[in-house]
N, CA, C and O atoms as a MOPAC input file, in Angstrom:
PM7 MOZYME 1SCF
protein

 N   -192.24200 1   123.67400 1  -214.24900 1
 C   -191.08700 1   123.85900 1  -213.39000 1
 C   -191.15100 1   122.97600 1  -212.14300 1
 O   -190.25800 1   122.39900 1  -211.52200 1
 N   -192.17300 1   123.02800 1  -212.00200 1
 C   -192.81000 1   121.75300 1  -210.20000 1
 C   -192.04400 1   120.34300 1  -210.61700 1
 O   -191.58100 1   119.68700 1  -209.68400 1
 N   -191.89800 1   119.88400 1  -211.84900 1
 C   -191.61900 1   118.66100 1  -212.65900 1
 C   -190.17200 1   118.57700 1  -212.30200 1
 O   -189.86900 1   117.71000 1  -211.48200 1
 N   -189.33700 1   119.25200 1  -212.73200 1
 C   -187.76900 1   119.67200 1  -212.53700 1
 C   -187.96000 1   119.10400 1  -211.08800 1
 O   -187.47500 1   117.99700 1  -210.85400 1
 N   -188.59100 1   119.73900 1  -210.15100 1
 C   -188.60700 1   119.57700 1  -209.05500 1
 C   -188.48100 1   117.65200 1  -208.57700 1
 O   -187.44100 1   117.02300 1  -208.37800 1
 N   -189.56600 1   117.26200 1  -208.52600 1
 C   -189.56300 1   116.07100 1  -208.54800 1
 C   -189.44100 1   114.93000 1  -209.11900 1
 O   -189.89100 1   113.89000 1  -208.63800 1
 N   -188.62500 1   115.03800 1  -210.53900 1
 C   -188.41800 1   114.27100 1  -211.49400 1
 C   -186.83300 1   114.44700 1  -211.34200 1
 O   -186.27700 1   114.10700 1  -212.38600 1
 N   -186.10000 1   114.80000 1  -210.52900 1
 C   -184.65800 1   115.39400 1  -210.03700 1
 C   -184.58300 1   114.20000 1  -210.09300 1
 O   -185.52500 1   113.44400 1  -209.86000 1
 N   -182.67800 1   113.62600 1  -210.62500 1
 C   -182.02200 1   112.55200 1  -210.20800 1
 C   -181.76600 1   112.44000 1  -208.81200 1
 O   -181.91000 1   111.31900 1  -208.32600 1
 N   -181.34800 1   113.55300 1  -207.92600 1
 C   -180.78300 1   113.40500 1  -206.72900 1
 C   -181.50900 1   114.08500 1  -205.79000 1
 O   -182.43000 1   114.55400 1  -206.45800 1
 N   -181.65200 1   114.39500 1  -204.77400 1
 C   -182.22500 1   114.93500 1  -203.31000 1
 C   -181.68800 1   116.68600 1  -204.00100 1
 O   -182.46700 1   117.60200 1  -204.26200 1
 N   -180.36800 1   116.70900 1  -204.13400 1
 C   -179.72100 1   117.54600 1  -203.77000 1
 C   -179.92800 1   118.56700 1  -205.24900 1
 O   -179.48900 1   119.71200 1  -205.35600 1
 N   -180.73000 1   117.79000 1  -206.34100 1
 C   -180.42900 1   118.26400 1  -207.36100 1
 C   -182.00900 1   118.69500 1  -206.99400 1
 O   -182.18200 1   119.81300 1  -207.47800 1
 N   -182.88700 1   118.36000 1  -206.51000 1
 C   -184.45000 1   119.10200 1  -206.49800 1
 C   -184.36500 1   119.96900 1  -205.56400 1
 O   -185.05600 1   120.97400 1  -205.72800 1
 N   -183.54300 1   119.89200 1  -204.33800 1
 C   -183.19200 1   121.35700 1  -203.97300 1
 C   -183.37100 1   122.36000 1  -204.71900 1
 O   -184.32000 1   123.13900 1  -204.62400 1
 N   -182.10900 1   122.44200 1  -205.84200 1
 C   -181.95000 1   123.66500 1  -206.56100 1
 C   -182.65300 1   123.76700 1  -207.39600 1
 O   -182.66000 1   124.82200 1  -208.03100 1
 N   -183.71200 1   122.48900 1  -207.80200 1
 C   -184.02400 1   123.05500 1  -208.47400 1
 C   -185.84100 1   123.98900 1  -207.91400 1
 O   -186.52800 1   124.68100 1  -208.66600 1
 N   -186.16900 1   123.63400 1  -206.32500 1
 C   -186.84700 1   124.18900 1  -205.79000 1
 C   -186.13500 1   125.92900 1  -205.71400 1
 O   -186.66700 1   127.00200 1  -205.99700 1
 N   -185.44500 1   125.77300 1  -205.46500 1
 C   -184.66700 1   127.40100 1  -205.28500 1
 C   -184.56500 1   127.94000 1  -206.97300 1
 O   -184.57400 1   129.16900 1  -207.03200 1
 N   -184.52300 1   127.63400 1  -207.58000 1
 C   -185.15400 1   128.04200 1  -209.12700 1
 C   -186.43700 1   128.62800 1  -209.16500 1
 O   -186.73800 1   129.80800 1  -209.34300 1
 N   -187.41300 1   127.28000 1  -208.90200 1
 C   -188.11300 1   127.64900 1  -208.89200 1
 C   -189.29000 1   128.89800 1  -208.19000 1
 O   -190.32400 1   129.47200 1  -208.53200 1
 N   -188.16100 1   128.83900 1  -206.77900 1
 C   -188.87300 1   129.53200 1  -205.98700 1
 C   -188.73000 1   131.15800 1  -206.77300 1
 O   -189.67200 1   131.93500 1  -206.93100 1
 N   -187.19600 1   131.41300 1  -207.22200 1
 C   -186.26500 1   132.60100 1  -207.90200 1
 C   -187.75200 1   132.82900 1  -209.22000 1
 O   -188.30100 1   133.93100 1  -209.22600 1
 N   -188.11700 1   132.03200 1  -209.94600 1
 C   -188.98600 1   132.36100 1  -211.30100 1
 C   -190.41300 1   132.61300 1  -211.01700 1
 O   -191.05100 1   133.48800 1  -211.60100 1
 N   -191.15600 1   131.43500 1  -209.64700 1
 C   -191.99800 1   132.05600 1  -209.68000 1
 C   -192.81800 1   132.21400 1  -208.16400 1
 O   -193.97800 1   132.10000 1  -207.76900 1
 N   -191.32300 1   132.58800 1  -207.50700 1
 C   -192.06200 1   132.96100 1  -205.98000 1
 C   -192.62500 1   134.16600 1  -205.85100 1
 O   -193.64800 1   133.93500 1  -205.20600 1
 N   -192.59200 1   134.98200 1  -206.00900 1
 C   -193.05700 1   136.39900 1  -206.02900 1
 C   -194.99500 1   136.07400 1  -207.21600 1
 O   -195.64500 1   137.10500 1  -207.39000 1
 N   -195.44100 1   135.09100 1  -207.66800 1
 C   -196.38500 1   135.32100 1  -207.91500 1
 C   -197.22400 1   133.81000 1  -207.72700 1
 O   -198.34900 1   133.52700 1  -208.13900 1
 N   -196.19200 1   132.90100 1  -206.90500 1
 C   -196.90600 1   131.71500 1  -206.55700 1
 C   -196.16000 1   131.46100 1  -205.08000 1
 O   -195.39100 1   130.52100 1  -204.87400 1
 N   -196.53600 1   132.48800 1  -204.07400 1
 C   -195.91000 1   132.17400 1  -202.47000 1
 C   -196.27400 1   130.73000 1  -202.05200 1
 O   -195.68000 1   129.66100 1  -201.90800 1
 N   -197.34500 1   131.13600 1  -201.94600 1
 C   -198.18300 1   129.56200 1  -201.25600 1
 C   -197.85400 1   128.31500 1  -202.03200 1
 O   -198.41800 1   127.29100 1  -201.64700 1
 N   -197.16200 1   128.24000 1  -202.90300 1
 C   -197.06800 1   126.72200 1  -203.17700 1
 C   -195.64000 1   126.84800 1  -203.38500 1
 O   -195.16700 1   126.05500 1  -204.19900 1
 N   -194.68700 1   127.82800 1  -202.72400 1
 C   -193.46100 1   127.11200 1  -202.44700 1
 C   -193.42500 1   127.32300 1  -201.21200 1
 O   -192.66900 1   126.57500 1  -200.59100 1
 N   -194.12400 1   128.28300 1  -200.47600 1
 C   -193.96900 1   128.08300 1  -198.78700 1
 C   -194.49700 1   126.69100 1  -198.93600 1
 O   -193.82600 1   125.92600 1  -198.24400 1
 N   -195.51900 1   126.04300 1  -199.63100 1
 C   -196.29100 1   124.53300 1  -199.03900 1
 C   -195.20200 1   123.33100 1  -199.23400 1
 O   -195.05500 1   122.28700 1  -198.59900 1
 N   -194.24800 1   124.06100 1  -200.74400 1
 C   -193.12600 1   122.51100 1  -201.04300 1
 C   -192.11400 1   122.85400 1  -200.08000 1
 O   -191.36700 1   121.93400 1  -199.74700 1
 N   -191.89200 1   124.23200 1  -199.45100 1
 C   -190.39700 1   124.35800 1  -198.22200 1
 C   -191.08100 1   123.39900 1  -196.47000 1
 O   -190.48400 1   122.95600 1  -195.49000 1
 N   -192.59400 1   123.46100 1  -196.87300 1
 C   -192.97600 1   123.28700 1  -195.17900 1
 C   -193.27400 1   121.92200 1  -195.20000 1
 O   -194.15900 1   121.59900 1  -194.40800 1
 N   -192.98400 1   121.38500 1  -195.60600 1
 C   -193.76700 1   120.15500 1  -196.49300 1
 C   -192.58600 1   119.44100 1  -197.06300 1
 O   -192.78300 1   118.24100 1  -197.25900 1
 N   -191.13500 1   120.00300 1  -197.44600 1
 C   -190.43200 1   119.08800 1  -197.83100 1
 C   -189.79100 1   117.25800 1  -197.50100 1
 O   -189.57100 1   116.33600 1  -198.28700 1
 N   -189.70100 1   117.33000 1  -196.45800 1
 C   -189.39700 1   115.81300 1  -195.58000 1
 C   -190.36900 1   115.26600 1  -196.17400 1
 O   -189.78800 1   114.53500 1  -196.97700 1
 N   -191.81400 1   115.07400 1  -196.37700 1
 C   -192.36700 1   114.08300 1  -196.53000 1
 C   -192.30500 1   114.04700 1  -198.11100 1
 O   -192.06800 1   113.01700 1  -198.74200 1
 N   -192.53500 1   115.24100 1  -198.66100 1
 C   -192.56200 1   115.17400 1  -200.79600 1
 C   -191.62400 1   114.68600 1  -200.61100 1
 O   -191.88900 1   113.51600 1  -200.88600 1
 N   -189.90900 1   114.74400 1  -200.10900 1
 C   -188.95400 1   114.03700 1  -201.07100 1
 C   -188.36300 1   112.31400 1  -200.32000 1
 O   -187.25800 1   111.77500 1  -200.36400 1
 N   -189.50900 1   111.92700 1  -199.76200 1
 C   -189.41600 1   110.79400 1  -198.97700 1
 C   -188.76900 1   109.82200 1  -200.20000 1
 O   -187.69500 1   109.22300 1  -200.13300 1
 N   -189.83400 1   109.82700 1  -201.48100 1
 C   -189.39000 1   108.87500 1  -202.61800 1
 C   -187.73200 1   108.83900 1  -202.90000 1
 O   -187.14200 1   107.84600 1  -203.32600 1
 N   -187.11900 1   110.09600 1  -202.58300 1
 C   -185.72500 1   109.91100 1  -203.28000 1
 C   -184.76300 1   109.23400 1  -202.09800 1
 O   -183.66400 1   109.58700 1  -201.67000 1
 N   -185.55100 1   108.21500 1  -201.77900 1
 C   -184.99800 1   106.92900 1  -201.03700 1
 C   -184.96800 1   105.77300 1  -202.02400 1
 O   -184.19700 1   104.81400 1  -201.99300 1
 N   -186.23700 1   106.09700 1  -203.18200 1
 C   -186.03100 1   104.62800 1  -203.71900 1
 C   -185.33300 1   104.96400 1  -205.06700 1
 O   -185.30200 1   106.07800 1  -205.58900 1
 N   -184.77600 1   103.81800 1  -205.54500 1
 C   -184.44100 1   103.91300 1  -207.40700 1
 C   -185.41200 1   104.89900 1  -208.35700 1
 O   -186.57300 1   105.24300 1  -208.13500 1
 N   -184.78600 1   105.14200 1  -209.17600 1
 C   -185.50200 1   106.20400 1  -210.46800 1
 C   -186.74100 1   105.60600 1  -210.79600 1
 O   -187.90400 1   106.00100 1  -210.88700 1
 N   -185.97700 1   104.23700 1  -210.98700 1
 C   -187.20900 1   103.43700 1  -211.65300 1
 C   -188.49500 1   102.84900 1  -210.95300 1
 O   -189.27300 1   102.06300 1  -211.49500 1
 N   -188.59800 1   103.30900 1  -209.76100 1
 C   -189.69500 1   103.52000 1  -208.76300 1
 C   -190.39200 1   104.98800 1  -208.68900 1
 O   -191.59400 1   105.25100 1  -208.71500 1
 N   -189.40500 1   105.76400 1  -208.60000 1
 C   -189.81200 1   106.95300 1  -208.33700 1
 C   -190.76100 1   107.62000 1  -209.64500 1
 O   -191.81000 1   108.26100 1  -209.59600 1
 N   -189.97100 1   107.20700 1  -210.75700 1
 C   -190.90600 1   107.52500 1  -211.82400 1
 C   -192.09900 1   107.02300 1  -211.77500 1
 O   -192.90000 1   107.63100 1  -212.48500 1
 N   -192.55800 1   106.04900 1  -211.14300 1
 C   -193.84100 1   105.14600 1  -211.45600 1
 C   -194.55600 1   105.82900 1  -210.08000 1
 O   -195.77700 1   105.68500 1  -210.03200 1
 N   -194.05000 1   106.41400 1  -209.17900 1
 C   -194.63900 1   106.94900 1  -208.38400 1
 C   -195.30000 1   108.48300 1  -208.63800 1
 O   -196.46100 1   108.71600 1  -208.30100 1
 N   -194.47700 1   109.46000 1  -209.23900 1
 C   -194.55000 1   110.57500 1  -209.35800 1
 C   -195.38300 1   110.62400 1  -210.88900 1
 O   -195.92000 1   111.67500 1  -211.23800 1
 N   -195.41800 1   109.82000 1  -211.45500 1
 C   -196.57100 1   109.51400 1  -212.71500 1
 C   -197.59600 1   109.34700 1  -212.44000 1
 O   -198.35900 1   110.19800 1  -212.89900 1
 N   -198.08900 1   108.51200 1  -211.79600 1
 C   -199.09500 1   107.64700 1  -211.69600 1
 C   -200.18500 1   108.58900 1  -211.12200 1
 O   -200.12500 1   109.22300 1  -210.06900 1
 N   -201.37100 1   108.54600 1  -212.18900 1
 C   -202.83000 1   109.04500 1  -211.55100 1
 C   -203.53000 1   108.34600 1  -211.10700 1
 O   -204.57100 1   108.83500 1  -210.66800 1
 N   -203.29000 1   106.59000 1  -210.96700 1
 C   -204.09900 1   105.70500 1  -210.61600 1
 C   -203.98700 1   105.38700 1  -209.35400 1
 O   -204.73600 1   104.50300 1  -208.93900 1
 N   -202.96400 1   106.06500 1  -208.36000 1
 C   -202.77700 1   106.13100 1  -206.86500 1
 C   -203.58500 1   107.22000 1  -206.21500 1
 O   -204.07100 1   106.92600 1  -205.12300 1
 N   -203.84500 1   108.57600 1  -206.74900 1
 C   -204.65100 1   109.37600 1  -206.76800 1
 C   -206.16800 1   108.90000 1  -206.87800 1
 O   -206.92500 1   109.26100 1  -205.97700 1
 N   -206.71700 1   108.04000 1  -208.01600 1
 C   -207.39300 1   107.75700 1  -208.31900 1
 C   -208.27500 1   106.94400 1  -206.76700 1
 O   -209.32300 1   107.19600 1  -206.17300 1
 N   -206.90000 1   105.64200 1  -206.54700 1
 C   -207.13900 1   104.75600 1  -205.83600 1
 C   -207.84000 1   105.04200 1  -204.44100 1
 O   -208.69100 1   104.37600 1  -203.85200 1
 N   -207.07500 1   106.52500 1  -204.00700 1
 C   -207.11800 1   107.30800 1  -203.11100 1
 C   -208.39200 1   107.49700 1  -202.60700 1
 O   -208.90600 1   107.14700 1  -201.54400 1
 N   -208.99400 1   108.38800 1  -203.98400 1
 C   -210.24500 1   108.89700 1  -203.79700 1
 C   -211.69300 1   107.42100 1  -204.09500 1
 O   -212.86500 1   107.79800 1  -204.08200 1
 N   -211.48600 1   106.39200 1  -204.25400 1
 C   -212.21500 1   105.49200 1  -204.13600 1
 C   -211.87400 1   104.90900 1  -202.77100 1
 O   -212.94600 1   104.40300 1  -202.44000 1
 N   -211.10000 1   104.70800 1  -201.89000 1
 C   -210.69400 1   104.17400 1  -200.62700 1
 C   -211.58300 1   105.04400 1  -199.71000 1
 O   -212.32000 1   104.61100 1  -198.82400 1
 N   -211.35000 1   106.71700 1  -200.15700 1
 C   -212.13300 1   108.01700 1  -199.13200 1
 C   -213.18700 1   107.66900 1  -199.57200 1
 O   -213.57700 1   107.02400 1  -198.59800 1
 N   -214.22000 1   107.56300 1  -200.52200 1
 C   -215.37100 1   107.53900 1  -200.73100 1
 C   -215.98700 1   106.81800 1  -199.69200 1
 O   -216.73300 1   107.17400 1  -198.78000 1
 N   -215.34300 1   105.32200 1  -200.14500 1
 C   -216.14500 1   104.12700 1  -199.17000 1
 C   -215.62700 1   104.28700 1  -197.99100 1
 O   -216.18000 1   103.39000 1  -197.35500 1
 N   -214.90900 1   104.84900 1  -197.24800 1
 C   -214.50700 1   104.97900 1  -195.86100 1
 C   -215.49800 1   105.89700 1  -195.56900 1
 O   -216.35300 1   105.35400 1  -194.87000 1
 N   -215.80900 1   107.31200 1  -195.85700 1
 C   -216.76200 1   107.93300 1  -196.09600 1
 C   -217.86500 1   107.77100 1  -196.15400 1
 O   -218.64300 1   108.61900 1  -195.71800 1
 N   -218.27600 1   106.63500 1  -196.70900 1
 C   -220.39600 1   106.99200 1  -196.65300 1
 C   -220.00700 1   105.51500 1  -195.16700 1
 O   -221.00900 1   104.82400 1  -195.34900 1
 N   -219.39800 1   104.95900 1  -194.26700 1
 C   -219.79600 1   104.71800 1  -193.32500 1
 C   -219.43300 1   105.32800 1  -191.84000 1
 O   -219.93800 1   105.13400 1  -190.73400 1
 N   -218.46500 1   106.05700 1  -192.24000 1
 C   -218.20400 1   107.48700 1  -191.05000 1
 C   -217.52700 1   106.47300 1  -189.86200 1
 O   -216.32900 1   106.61700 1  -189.61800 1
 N   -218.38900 1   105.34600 1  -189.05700 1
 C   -217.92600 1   104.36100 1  -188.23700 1
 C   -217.75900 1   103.20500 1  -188.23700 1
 O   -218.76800 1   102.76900 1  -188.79100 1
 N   -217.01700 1   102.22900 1  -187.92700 1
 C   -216.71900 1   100.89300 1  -188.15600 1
 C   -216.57900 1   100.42300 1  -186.98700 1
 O   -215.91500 1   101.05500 1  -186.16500 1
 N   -217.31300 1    98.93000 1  -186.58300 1
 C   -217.25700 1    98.65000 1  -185.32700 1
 C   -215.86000 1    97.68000 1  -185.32900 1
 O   -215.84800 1    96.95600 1  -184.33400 1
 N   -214.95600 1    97.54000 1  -186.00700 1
 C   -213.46400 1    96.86000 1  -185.60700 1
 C   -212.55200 1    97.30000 1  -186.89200 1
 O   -212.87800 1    97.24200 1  -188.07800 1
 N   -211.32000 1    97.75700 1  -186.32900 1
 C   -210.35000 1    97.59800 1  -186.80100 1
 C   -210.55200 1    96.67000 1  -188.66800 1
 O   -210.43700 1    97.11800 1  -189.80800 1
 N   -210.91700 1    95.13900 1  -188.08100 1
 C   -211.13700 1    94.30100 1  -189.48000 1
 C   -212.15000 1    95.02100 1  -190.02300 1
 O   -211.89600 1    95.30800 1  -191.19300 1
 N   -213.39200 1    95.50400 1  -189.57300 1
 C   -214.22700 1    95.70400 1  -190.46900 1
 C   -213.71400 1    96.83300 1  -191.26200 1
 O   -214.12000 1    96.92900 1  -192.42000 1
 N   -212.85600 1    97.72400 1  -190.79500 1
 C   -212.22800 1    99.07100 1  -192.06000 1
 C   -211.54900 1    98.22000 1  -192.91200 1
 O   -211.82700 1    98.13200 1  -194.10800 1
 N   -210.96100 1    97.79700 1  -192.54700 1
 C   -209.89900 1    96.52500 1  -193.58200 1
 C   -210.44000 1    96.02200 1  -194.79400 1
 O   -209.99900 1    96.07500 1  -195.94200 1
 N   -211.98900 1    95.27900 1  -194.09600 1
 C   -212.65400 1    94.57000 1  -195.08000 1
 C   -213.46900 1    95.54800 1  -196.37100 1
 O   -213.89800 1    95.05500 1  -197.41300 1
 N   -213.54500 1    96.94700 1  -196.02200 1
 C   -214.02100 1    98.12800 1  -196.58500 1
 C   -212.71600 1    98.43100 1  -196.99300 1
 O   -212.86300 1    99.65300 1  -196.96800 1
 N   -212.32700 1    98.38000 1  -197.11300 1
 C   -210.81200 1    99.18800 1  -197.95600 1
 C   -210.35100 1    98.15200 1  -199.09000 1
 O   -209.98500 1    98.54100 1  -200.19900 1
 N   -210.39700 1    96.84400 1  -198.73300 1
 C   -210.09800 1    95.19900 1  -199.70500 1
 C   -211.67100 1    95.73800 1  -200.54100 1
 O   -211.47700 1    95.55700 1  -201.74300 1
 N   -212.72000 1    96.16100 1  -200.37700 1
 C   -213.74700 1    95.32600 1  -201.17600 1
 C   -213.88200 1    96.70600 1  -202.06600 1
 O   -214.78200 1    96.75800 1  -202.90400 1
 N   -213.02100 1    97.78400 1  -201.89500 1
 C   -213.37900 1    99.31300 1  -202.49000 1
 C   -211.86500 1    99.18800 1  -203.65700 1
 O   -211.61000 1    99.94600 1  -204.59300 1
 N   -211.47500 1    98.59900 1  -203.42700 1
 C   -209.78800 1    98.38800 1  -203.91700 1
 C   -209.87000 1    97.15100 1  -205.19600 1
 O   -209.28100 1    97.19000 1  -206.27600 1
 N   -210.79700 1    96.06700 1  -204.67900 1
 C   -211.22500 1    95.12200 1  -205.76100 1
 C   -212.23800 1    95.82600 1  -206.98900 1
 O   -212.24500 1    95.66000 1  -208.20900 1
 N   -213.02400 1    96.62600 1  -206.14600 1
 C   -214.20400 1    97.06300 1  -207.11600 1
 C   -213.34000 1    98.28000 1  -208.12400 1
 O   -213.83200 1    98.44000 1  -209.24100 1
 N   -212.35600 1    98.95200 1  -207.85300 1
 C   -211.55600 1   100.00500 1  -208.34400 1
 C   -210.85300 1    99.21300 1  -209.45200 1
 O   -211.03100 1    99.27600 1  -210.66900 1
 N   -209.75300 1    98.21900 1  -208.51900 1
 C   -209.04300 1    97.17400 1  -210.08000 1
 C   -210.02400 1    96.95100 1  -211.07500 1
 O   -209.56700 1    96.85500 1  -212.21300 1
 N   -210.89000 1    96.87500 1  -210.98800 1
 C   -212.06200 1    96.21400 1  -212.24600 1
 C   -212.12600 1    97.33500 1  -213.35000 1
 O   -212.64700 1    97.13500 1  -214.44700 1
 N   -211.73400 1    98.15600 1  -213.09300 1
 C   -212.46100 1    99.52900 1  -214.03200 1
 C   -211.01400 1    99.56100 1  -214.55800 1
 O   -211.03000 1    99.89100 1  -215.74400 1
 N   -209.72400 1    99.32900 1  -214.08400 1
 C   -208.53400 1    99.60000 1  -214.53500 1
 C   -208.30800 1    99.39800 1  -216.11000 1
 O   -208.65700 1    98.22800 1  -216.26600 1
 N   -207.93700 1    99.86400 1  -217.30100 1
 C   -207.48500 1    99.52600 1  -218.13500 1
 C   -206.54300 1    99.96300 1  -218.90400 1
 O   -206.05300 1    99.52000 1  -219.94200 1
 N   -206.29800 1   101.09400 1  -218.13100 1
 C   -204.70500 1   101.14900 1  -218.86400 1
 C   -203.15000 1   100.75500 1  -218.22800 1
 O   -202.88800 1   100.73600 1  -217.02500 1
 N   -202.31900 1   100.48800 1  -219.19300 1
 C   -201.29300 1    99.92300 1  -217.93400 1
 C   -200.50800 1   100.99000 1  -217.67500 1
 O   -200.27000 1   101.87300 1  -218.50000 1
 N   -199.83200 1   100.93100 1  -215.86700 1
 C   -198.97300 1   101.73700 1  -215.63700 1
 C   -197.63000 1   101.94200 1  -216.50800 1
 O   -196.84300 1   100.99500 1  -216.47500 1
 N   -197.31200 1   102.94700 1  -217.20300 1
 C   -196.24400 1   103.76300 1  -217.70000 1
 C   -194.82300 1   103.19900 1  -217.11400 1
 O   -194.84500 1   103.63100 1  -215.96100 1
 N   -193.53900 1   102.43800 1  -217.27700 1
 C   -192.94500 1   102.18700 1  -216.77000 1
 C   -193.00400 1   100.93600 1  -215.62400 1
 O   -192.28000 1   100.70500 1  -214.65600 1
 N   -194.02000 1   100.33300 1  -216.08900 1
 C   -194.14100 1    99.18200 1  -214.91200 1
 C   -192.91700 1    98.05300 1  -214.55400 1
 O   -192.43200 1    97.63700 1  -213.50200 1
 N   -192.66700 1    97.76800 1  -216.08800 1
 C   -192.02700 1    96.12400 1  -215.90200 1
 C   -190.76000 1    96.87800 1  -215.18900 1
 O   -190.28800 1    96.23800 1  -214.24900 1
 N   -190.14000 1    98.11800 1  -215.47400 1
 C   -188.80800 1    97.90100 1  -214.77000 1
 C   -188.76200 1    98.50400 1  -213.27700 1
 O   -187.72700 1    98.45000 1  -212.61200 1
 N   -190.15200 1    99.17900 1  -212.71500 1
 C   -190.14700 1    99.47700 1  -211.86300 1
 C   -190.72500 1    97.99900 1  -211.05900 1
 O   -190.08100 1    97.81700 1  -210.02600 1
 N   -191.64700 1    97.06000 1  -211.27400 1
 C   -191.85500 1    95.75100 1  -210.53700 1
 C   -190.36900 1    94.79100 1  -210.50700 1
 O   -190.04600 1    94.10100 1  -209.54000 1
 N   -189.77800 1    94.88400 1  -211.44600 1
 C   -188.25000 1    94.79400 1  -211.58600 1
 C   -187.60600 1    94.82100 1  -210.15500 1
 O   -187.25000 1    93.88400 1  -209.44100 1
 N   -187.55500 1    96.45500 1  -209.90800 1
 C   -186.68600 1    97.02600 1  -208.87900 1
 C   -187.30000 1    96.54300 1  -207.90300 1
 O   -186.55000 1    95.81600 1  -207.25100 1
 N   -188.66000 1    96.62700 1  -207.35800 1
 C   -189.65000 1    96.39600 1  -206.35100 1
 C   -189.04600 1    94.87600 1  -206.27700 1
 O   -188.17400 1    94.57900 1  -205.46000 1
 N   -189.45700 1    94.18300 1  -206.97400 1
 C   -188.78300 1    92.32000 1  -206.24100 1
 C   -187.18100 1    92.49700 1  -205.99200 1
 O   -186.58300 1    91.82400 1  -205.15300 1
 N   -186.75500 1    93.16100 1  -206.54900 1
 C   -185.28500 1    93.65500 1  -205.83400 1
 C   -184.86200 1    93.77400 1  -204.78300 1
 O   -183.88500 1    93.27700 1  -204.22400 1
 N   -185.88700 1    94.70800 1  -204.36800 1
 C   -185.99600 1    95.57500 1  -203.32100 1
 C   -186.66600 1    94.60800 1  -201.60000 1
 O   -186.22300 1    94.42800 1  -200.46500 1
 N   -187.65200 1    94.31700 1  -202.20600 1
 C   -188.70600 1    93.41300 1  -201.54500 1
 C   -189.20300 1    92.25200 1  -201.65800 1
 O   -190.20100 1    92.10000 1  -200.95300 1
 N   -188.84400 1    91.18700 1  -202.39100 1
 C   -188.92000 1    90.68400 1  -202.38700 1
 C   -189.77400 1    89.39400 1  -201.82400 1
 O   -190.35100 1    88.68100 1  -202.64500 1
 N   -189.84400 1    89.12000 1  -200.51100 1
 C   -190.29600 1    88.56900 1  -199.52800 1
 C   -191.85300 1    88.98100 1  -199.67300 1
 O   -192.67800 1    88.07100 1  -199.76600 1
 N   -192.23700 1    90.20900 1  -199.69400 1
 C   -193.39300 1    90.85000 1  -199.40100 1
 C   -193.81400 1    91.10500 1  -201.09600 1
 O   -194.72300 1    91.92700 1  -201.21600 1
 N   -193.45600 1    90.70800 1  -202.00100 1
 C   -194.21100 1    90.86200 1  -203.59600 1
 C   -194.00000 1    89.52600 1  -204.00500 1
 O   -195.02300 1    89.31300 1  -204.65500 1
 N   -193.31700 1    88.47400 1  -204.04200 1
 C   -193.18900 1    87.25300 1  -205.00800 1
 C   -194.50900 1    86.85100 1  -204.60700 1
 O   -195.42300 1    86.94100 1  -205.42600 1
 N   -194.74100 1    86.37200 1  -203.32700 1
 C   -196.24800 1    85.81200 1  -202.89700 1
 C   -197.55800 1    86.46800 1  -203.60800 1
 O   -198.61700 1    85.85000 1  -203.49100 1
 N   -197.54000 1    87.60100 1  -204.28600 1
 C   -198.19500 1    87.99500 1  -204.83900 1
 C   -198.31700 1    88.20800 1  -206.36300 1
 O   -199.14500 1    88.90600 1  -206.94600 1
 N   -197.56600 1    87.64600 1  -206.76000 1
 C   -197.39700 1    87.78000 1  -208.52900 1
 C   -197.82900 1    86.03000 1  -208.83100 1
 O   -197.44800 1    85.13300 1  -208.07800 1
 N   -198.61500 1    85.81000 1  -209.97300 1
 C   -198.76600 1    84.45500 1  -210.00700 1
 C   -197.66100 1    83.83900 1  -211.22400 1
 O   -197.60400 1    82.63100 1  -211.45000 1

């Protein structure tokens, strides 16, 4: 039912379908719709971009993934004496992560599609 939620075509359509959900299973899951009502502004930030982004966002375990390899290595050095040096720890934890990658993202070509659409300026420089 959480899926309905964020797999909604519209803003207005994961509303209801949060108020569904809340109707089926608020009374035996409080805390995780008080967390999606207190918490909403930032979960439905995505339904700013196209479907075909949002799907590749709300799929993807390899951002999760990415996540928890970025915390690790930020983590075993607790302090960094500049700004660059976190930088250079976040680039060298992010290279070592791509390496292990082998499956491809679900929906890519039409969501990189939308993305040079979108952005252009800030992705062509990066595709070879």
């Amino acid at each position: 039912d959480l899926k309905a939620i964020y797999g909604a075509d519209t803003l207005e359509m994961a509303e209801a379908n949060l108020e569904h959900f809340d109707e089926t299973w608020g009374k035996d899951y409080p805390h995780v719709v008080k967390s999606w009502r207190n918490n909403w502004e930032g979960l439905t930030v995505f339904f700013e971009y196209p479907k075909d982004i949002r799907k590749v966002i709300y799929t993807t375990n390899a951002i999760e993934s990415l996540n928890s390899v970025i915390r690790t290595a930020v983590n075993k050095r607790k302090v960094f004496p500049s700004d660059q040096a976190a930088f250079k720890v976040v680039y060298l934890a992010t290279q070592q992560a791509s390496k292990k990658w082998s499956m491809p993202i679900r929906n890519w070509t039409s969501a990189l599609n939308r993305f040079m659409i979108m952005f252009d300026d800030r992705i062509s420089k990066h595709l070879i």
